[in-house]
ZAROKOL-658255 format. One line per 8 residues: their letters; for each residue x, y, z of C-alpha. Coordinates in nm, 4 decimals. Layout:
BEGIN
a) X/Y/Z | ...;
//
This chain:
BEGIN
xxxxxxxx) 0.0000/0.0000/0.0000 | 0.2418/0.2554/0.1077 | 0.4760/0.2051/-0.2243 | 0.1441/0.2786/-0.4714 | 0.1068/0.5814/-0.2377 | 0.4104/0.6631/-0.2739 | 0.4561/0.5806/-0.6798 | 0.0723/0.8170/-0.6782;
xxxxxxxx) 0.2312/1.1051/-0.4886 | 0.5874/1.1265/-0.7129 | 0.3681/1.1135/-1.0020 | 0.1585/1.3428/-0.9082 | 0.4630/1.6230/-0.8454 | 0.6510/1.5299/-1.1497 | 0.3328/1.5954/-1.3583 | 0.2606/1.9197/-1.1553;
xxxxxxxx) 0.6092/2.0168/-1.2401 | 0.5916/1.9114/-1.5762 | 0.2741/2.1963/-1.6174 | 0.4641/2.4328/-1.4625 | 0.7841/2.4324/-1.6783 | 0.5261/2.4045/-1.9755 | 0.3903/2.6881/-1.8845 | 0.6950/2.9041/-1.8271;
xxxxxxxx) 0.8123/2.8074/-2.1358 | 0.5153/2.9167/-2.3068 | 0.4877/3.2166/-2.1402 | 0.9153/3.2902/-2.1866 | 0.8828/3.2372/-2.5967 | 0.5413/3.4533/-2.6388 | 0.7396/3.7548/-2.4503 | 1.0794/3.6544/-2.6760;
xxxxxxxx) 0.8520/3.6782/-2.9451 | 0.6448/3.9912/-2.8732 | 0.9827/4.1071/-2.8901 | 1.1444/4.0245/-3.1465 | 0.8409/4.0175/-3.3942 | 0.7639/4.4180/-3.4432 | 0.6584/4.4499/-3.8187 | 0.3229/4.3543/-3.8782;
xxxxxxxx) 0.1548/4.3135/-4.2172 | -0.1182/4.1139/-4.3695 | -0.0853/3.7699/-4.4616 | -0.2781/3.4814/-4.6823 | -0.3155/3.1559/-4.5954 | -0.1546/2.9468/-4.8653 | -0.1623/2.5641/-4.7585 | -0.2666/2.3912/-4.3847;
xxxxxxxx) 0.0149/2.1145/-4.3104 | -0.0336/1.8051/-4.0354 | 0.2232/1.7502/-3.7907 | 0.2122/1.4359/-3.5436 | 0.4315/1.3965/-3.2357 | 0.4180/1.0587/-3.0809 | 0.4413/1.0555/-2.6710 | 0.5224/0.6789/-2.5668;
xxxxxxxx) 0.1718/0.5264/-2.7342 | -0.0072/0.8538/-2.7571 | 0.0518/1.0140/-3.1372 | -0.0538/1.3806/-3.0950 | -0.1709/1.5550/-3.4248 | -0.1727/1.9505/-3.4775 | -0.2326/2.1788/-3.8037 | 0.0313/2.4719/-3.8975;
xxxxxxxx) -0.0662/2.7433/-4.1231 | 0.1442/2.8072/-4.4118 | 0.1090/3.1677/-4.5188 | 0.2383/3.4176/-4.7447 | 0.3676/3.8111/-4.6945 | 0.5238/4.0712/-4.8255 | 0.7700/4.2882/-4.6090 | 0.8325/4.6289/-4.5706;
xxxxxxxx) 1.1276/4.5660/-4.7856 | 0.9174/4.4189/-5.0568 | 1.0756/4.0288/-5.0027 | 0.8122/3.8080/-5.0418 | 0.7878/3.4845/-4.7759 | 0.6214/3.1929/-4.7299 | 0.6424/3.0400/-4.3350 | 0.5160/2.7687/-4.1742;
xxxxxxxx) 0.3707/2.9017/-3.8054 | 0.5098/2.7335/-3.5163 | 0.1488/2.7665/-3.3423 | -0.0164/2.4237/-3.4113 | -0.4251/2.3889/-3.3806 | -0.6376/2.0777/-3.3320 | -0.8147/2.0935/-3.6586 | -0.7394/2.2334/-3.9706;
xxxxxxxx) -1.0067/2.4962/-3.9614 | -0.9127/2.6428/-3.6613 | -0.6234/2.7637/-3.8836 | -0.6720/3.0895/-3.9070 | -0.7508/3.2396/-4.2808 | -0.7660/3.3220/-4.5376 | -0.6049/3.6571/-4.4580 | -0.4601/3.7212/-4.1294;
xxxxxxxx) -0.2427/4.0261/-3.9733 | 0.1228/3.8403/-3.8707 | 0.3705/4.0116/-3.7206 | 0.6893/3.9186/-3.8110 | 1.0684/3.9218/-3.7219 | 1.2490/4.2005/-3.9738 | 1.5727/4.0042/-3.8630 | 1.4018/3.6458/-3.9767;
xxxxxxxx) 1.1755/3.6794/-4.2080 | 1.0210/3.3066/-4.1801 | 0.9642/3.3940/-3.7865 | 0.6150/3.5417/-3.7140 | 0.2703/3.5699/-3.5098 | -0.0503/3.5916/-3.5420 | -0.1799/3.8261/-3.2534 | -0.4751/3.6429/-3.2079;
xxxxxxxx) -0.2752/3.3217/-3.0563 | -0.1731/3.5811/-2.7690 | -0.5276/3.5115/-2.6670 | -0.4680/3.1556/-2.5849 | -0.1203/3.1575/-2.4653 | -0.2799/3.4200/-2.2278 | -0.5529/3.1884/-2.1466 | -0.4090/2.8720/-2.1264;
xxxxxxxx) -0.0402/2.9193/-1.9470 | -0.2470/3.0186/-1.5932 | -0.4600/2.7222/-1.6048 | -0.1646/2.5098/-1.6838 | 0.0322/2.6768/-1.3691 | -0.2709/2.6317/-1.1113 | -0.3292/2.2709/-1.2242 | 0.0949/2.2339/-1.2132;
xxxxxxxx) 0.0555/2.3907/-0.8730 | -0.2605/2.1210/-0.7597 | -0.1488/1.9136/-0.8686 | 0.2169/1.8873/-0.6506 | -0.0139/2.0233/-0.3712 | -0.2055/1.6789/-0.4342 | 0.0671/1.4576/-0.4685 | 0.2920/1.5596/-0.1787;
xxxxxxxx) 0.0219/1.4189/0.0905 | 0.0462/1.0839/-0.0733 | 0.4302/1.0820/-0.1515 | 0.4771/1.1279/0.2307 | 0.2225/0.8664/0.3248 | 0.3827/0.6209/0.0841 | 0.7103/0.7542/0.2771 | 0.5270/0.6792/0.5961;
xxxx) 0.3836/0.3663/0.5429 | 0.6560/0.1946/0.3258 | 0.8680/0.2677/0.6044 | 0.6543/0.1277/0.9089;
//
């Protein structure tokens, strides 16, 4: 009893801190960049491409806008966004405002993915946070009773 406590309660923290770093992470590349990216012009939505990333036995699948802009400089690129979505038409298009990077041209940002970075890096922090909160009570009863 007290080891599956104790393998519950680890578990429980390493996921909690796994959310948190997530989070951060999130949080630390939106701000680098909101920096970075201060040009903004209009852009068209030329192509939607799949992406899977496979977790142990779990294959995750997200959609990337490809999309097309002209600079201030008049060079003409085509990027693939780093922001993936769930389904393809949650891509947004077929014209969007990007801001992009005059230093790197193929890095850019659609504003309106501020919105869920903004939304979903807190929730991912408090559930981090519950998370360990959670799993420290039964990590120290595992402790406890794997002990006695």
């Amino acid at each position: 009893m007290g080891l599956a406590l104790l393998i519950i309660g680890v578990t429980g923290i390493i996921i909690g801190v796994a959310l948190i770093v997530g989070a951060r992470y999130a949080d630390n590349r939106r701000a680098e960049l909101d920096e970075k990216c201060t040009a903004s012009t209009e852009a068209e939505l030329v192509d939607t491409v799949c992406r899977s990333t496979e977790y142990t036995d779990d294959i995750s699948i997200t959609y990337h806008g490809v999309h097309t802009y002209v600079m201030q400089d008049g060079m003409r690129v085509q990027a693939e966004n780093s922001f993936g979505y769930p389904m393809p038409e949650d891509v947004p298009g077929p014209c969007a405002t990007v801001r992009y990077n005059p230093d790197k041209p193929g890095e850019f940002i659609l504003p309106e993915e501020h919105a869920v970075t903004d939304t979903v890096a807190p929730s991912l922090k408090k559930a981090g946070l519950i998370t360990i909160v959670l799993g420290v009570p039964f990590a120290i009863a595992g402790v406890v009773l794997f002990v006695v």
